[in-house]
C-alpha positions, 0 to 999 in steps of 0.5 A: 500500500505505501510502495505503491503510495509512494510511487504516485498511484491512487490507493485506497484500502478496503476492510481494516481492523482499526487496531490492525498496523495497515490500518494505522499506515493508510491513516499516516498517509490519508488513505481512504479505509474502510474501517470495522472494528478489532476482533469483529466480522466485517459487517453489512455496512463496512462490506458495502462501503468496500463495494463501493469504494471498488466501483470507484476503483480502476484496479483492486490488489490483493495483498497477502494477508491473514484470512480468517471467518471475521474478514473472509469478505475481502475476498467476497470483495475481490470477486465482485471486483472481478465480476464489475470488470475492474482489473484485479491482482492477487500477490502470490508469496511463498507458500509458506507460511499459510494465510488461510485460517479456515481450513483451505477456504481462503486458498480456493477462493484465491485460486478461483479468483486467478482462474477467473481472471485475477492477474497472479504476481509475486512481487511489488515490481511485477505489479507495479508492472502490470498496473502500468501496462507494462510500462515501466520497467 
């Protein structure tokens, strides 16, 4: 999020728990969020911010991150991405260590995202990349 910050894209973010470091990043850097609260489920209303907030965007990325049952609908997010035509990158890392806390849901989901469509990329250049058309190098 800051990389790409840094390098003069427009970034917002979807659902953080406002006790969640990238929550604090994005606020330090007056990045639009979405916020829930800690130890909670993404609710209806944050989930509908977040789609909103994806109409209004070219491009949405999947970062690596934790994915358990309380925040599951980043996911869901990106899927609706996907279907509005919007350009999606899912970063793929090590498989190790697992990000998926819900018994290989999260992993699925994430290979259906890329066999949908969602551009798969493994580090911060070849998104920067993509998102550019390739254009920079």
């Amino acid at each position: 999020m800051k990389s790409l910050h840094d390098l003069g894209f427009s970034v917002s973010a979807g659902v953080l728990n406002i006790l969640d470091s990238d929550f604090e990043s994005a606020s330090d850097l007056h990045i639009p969020i979405v916020a829930e609260g800690p130890f909670t489920q993404i609710g209806d209303e944050s989930h509908a911010n977040n789609m909103r907030m994806i109409d209004e965007s070219a491009m949405v990325v999947v970062s690596r991150f934790p994915v358990g049952p309380g925040n599951f609908k980043n996911l869901e997010a990106a899927r609706y991405a996907l279907e509005k035509s919007k350009r999606v990158f899912v970063m793929t890392g090590p498989p190790e260590p697992s990000v998926d806390f819900i018994g290989g849901k999260a992993d699925s989901y994430i290979a259906a995202l890329i066999s949908s469509g969602a551009v798969p990329v493994s580090a911060l250049e070849a998104l920067v990349s993509e998102m550019s058309g390739g254009m920079r190098e």
